[in-house]
N, C-alpha and C positions, 0 to 999 in steps of 0.2 A: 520368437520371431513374430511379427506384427504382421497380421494377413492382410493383404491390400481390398480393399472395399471396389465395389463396384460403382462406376463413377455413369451417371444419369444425368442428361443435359434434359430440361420444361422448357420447352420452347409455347409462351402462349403470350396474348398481349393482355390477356385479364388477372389483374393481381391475387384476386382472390383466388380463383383458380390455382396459380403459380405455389400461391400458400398453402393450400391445402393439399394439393400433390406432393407439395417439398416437406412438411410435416409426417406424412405418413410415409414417406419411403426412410425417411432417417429413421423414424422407428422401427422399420424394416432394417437397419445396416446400411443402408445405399447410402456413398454420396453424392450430393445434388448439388448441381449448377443452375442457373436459369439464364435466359434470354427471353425480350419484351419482343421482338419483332423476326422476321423471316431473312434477314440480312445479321444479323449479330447471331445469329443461332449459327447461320452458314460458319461466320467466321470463326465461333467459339469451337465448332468442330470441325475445320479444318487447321488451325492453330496446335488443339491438343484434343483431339480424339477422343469422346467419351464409349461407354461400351455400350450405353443407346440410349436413345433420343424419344422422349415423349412428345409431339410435332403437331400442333396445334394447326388446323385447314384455314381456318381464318385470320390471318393475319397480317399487319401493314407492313409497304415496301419488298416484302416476298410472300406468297402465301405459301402455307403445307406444303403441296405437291410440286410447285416449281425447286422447295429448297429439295424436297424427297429427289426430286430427279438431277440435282445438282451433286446432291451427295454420291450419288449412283454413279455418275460420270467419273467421281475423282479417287483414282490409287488410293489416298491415305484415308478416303473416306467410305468408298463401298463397302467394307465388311462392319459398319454398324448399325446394331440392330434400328429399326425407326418403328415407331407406335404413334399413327394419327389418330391424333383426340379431335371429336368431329359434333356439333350440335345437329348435325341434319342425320337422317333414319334411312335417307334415302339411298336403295340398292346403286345407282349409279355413281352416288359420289365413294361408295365402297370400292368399285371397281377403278373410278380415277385413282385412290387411293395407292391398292392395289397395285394397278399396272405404274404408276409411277415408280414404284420400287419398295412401298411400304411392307412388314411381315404383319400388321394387324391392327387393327384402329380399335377402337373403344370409342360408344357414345354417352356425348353427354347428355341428362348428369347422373354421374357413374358414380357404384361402389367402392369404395377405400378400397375392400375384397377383394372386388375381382380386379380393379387395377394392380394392385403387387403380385396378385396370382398371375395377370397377364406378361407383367414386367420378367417377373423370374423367370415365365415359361419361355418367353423370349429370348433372354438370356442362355436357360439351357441351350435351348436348339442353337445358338451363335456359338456356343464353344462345341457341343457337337459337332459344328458343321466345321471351323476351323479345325479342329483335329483329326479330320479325314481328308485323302488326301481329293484333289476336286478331280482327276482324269481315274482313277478307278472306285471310288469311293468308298475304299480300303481304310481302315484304321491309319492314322498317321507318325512321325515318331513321337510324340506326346504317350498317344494309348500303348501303343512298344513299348516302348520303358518301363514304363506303370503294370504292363500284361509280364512284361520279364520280371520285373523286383519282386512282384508280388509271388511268383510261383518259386523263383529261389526266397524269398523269406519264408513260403509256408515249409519250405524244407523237404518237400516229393518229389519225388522224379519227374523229368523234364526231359524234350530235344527241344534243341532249338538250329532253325534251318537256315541258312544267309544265302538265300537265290538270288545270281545273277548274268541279265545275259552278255556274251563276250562277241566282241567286234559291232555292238550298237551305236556309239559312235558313229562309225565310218559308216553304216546302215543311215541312220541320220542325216546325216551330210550327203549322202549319196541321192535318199528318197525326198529329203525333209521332213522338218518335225510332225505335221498330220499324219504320215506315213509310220513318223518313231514313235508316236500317241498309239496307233493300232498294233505297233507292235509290244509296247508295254502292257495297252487291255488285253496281247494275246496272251502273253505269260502269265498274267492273274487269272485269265480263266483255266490255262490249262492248271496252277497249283490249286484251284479253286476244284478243278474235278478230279484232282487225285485227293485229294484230301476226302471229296464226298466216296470215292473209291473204297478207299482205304479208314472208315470211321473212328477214330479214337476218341477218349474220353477230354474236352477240354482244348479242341482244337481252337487254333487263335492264326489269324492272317494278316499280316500288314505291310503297308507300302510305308519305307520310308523316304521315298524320292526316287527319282530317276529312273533307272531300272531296277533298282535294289530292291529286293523284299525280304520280312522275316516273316517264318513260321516256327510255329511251337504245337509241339505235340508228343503225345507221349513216347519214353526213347525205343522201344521195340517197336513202333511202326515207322521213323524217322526211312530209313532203308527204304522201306517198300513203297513210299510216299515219293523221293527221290528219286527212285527210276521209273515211277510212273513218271514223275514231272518229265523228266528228260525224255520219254517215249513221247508224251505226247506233245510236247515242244518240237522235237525233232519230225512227229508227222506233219505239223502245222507249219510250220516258219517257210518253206518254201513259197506258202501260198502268198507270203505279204510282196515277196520278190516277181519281177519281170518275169516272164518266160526264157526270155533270153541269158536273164542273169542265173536264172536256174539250172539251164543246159550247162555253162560253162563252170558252174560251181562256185565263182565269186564274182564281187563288183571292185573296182577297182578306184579306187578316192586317193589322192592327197593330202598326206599325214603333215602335220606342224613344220617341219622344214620344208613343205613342199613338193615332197616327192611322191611320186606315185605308185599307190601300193596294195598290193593286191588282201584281200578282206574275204574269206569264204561266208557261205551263210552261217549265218547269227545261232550260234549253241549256247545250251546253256549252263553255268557250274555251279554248284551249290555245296558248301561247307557247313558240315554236323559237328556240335559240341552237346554232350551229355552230360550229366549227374553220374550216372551211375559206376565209372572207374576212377573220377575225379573227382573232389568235392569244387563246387565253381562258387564264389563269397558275392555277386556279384551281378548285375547285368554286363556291365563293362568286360568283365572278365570271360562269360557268356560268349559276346559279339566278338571280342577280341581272338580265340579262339576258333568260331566259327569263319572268321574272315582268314586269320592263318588257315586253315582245311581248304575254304575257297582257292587261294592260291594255289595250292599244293591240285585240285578238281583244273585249275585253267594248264594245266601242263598238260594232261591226257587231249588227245584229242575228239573231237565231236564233244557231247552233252555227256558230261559227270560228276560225280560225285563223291568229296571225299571226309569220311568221319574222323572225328579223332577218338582214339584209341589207348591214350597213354594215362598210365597211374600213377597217382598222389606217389 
């Protein structure tokens, strides 16, 4: 299988320049595009998105920082990285740089060195940063996946947690999303302080959307990790509610047909799938598991938890 290269748009109007960039980064692996001016650099990356941009401050028709802050503006273009290449030293044109939305300038005239060493590093931190999730800045499901395959290939033992909260939806709709935001950062901090509770070796936390989380840890702390989540979920979650909404025990929304229908506060369920009375081949096999348990936790009522249990 053919690894895909990492695609670099040189945006500068001096050729030499242009050549000498585009020479050394192929020898790095990179592949390289160019653009002569501030207006075809626009279009070459919003056309087909490269994974970033060496962005020259001086240049005709658009300079550097008007395209920097054009890219910024636009969906399919804000998450790539931009690197302004800049003749001037001076602190102030760092900071227009900067605040236009640049992650790092380099001045001319620059090391072959440290420019691929800047590019890569730039790179890293962009898949970093894509891979977490942006409202808790939890792992995402890229690093899940990669954290689950890897601990079922090394072949030891494992839990793995599928937290979710029940009736957030209609919490949602009811408060709106700002509202459904603080209640997602509530349940990451609460599994975040049962886990420092309760220390195991190799613990691992991640968001993979919405309210959904997974945890992995080792499977005799899996249990005690669990009913802490749910104690301290259940002491918190009032406070994101009305006072009012809190006296009477629920809020009341209209569901998808339109009817109106009563929602108590927001519990939460979480499904355990183990190694240790099953063999699990798999992550899929993992989640799939821990999602059937979940099920089987949103039947009890309030905040629970349920493991699976059963043998090869």
């Amino acid at each position: 299988m053919t690894t895909r290269r990492d695609i670099v748009l040189v945006a500068d109007d001096d050729e030499d320049i242009v050549r000498f960039v585009e020479v050394n980064l192929r020898l790095e692996g990179f592949e390289v595009i160019t653009a002569s001016d501030g207006e075809q650099a626009l279009e070459m990356a919003t056309e087909s998105p490269p994974d970033l941009i060496l962005l020259d401050v001086m240049m005709p028709r658009l300079d550097g920082f008007e395209v920097c802050q054009r890219l910024r503006h636009d969906d399919r273009t804000k998450h790539i990285s931009v690197i302004m290449l800049t003749a001037k030293s001076l602190s102030a044109d760092k900071v227009v740089g900067l605040t236009a939305g640049a992650d790092d300038y380099i001045i001319k005239p620059f090391d072959p060195i440290e420019l691929v060493a800047r590019v890569k590093s730039s790179l890293r931190r962009s898949r970093d940063m894509r891979a977490t999730n942006p409202l808790t800045q939890l792992p995402g499901n890229v690093q899940v996946g990669e954290e689950a395959s890897s601990r079922i290939e090394a072949g030891g033992p494992f839990g793995l947690m599928y937290v979710d909260l029940d009736s957030f939806k209609a919490f949602n709709d009811y408060y709106g999303f700002l509202r459904g935001d603080e209640a997602i950062k509530l349940i990451a901090r609460c599994v975040r302080e049962a886990l420092d509770a309760h220390p195991s070796e190799a613990t691992f936390l991640g968001h993979v959307g919405g309210d959904d989380f997974v945890v992995m840890v080792s499977p005799e702390s899996t249990e005690a990790v669990a009913k802490d989540i749910c104690e301290r979920w259940d002491g918190a979650a009032p406070g994101l509610y009305e006072d009012e909404d809190v006296e009477r025990r629920y809020i009341e929304v209209a569901d998808r047909r339109n009817q109106v229908r009563r929602f108590p506060i927001m519990t939460v369920s979480i499904g355990i799938s183990t190694n240790t009375l099953r063999r699990i081949g798999s992550q899929w096999q993992a989640a799939e598991i821990a999602t059937e348990m979940k099920q089987f936790a949103k039947q009890d009522e309030g905040s629970s938890f349920a493991v699976d249990r059963r043998r090869d």
